[in-house]
C-alpha positions as a Markdown table, in Angstrom:
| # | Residue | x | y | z |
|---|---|---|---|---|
| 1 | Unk | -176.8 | -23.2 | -13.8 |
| 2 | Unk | -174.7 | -24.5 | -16.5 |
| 3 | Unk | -171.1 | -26.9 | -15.7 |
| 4 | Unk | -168.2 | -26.4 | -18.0 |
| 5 | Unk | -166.2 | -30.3 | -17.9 |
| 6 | Unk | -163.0 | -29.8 | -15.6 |
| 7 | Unk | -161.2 | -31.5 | -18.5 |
| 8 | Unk | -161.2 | -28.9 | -21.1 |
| 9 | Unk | -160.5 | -25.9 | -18.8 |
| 10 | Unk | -156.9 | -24.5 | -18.4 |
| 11 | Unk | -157.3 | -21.6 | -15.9 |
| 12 | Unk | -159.7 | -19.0 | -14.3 |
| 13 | Unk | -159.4 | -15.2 | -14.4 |
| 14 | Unk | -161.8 | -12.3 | -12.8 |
| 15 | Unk | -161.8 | -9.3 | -15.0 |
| 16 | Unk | -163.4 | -6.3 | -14.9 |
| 17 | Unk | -166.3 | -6.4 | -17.6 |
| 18 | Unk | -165.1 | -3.1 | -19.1 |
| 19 | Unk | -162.2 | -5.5 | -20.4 |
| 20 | Unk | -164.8 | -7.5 | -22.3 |
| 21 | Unk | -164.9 | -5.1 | -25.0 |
| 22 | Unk | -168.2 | -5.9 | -27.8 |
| 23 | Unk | -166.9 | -6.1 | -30.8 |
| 24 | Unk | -168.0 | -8.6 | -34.0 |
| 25 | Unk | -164.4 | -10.7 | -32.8 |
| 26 | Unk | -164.7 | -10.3 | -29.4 |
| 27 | Unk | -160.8 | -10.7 | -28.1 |
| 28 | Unk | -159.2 | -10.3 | -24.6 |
| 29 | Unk | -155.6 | -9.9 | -23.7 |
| 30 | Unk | -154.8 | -12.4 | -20.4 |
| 31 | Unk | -151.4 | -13.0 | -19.7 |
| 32 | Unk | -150.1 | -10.8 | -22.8 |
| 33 | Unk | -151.8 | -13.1 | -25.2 |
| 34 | Unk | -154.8 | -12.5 | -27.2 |
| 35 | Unk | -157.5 | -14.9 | -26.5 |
| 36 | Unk | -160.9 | -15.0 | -28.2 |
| 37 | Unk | -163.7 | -15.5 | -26.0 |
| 38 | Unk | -167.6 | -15.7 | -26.2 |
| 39 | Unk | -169.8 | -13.7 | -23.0 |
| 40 | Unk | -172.1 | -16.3 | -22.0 |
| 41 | Unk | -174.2 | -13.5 | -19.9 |
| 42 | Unk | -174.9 | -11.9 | -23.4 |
| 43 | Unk | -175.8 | -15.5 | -25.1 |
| 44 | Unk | -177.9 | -17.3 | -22.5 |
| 45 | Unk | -179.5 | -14.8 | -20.6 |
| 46 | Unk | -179.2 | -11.2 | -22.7 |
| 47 | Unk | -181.1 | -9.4 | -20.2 |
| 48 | Unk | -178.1 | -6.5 | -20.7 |
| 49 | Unk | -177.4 | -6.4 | -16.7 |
| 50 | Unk | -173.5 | -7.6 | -17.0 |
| 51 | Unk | -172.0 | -7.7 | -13.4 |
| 52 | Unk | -168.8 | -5.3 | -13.6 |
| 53 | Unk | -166.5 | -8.1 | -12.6 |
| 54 | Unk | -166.7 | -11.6 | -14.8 |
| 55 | Unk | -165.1 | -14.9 | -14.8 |
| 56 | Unk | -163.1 | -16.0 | -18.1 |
| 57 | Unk | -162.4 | -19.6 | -17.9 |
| 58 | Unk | -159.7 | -20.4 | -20.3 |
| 59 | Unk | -160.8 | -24.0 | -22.0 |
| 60 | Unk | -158.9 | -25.7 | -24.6 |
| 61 | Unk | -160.5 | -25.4 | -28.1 |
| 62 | Unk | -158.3 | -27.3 | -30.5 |
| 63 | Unk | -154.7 | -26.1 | -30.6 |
| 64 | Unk | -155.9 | -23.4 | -29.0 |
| 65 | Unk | -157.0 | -21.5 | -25.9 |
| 66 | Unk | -160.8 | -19.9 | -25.8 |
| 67 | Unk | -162.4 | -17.9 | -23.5 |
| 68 | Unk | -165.5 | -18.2 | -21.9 |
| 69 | Unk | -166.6 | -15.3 | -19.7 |
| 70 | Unk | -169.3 | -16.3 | -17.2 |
| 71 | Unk | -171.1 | -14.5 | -14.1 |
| 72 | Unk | -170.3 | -16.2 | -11.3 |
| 73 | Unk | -168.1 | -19.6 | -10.7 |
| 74 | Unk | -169.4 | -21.3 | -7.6 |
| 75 | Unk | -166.7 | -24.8 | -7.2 |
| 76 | Unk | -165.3 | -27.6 | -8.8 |
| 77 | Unk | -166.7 | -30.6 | -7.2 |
| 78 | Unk | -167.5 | -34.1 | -9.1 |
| 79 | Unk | -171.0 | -35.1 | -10.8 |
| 80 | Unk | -173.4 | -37.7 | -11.8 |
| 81 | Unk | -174.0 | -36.3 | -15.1 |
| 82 | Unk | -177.1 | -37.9 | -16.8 |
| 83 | Unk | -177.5 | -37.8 | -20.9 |
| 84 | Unk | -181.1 | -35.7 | -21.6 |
| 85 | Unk | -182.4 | -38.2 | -23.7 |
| 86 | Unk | -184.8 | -37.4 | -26.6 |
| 87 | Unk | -186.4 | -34.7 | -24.6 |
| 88 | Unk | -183.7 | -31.6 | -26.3 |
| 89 | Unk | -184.3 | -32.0 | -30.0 |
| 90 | Unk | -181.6 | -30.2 | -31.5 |
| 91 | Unk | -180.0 | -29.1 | -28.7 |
| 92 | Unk | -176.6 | -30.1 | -29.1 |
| 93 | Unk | -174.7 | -27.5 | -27.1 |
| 94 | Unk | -175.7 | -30.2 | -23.8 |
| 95 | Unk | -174.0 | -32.8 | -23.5 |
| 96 | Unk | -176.1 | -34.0 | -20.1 |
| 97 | Unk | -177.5 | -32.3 | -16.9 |
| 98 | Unk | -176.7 | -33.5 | -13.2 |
| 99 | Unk | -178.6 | -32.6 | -9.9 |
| 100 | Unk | -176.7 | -29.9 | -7.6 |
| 101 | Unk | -176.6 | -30.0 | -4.1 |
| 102 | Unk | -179.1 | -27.6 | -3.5 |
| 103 | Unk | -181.6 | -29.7 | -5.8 |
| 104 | Unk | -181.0 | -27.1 | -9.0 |
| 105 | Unk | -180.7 | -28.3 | -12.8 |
| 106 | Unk | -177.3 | -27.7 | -14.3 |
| 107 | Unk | -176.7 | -28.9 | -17.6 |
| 108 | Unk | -173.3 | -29.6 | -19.1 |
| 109 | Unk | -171.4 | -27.6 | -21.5 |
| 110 | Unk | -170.1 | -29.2 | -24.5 |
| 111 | Unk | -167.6 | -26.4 | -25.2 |
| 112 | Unk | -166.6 | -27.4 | -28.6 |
| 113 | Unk | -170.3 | -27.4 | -29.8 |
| 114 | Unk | -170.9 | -23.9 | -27.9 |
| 115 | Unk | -167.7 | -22.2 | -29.4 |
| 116 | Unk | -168.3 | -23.8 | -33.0 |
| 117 | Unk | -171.7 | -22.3 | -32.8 |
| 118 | Unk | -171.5 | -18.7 | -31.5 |
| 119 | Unk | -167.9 | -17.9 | -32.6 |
């Protein structure tokens, strides 16, 4: 489980993944704009078995809007998030982890580093 900061997101769509065309500048049109967006199904996980609905949640990148399309959103709800220590080395795309209510690891998104990285 991964969480994306609450602060840096501007909305949520569900799209059908056909719309998430592959391409080397991956784009998607929401609202009539284009927005640039990065699958994290493909980059984390890559095991090729997209769901045929997604989430794109819209975060602020710069100036700009950036989408990143996920599986599944489950809630918004507040966090202890704890830093990871030395334990990551060169790991930067974590910015901490928390404890969810079922007892599962999520770490934390930094969406800056992510989209700087893979875009």
């Amino acid at each position: 489980y991964y969480i994306i900061p609450s602060s840096v997101i501007s909305k949520l769509y569900l799209v059908k993944s056909e719309f998430l065309r592959k391409a080397s500048n991956p784009v998607i049109e929401l609202d009539g704009i284009q927005i640039p967006y990065l699958n994290l199904h493909e980059e984390f996980d890559g095991d090729g078995k997209i769901q045929q609905e997604q989430f794109v949640v819209l975060v602020f990148y710069g100036n700009n809007f950036f989408g990143l399309a996920v599986d599944e959103v489950i809630r918004e709800y507040q966090a202890a998030i704890k830093p990871l220590g030395r334990m990551p080395k060169g790991q930067d795309l974590f910015s901490g982890a928390s404890i969810l209510g079922t007892g599962q690891l999520a770490l934390v998104i930094d969406t800056n580093k992510l989209i700087k990285k893979y875009s």
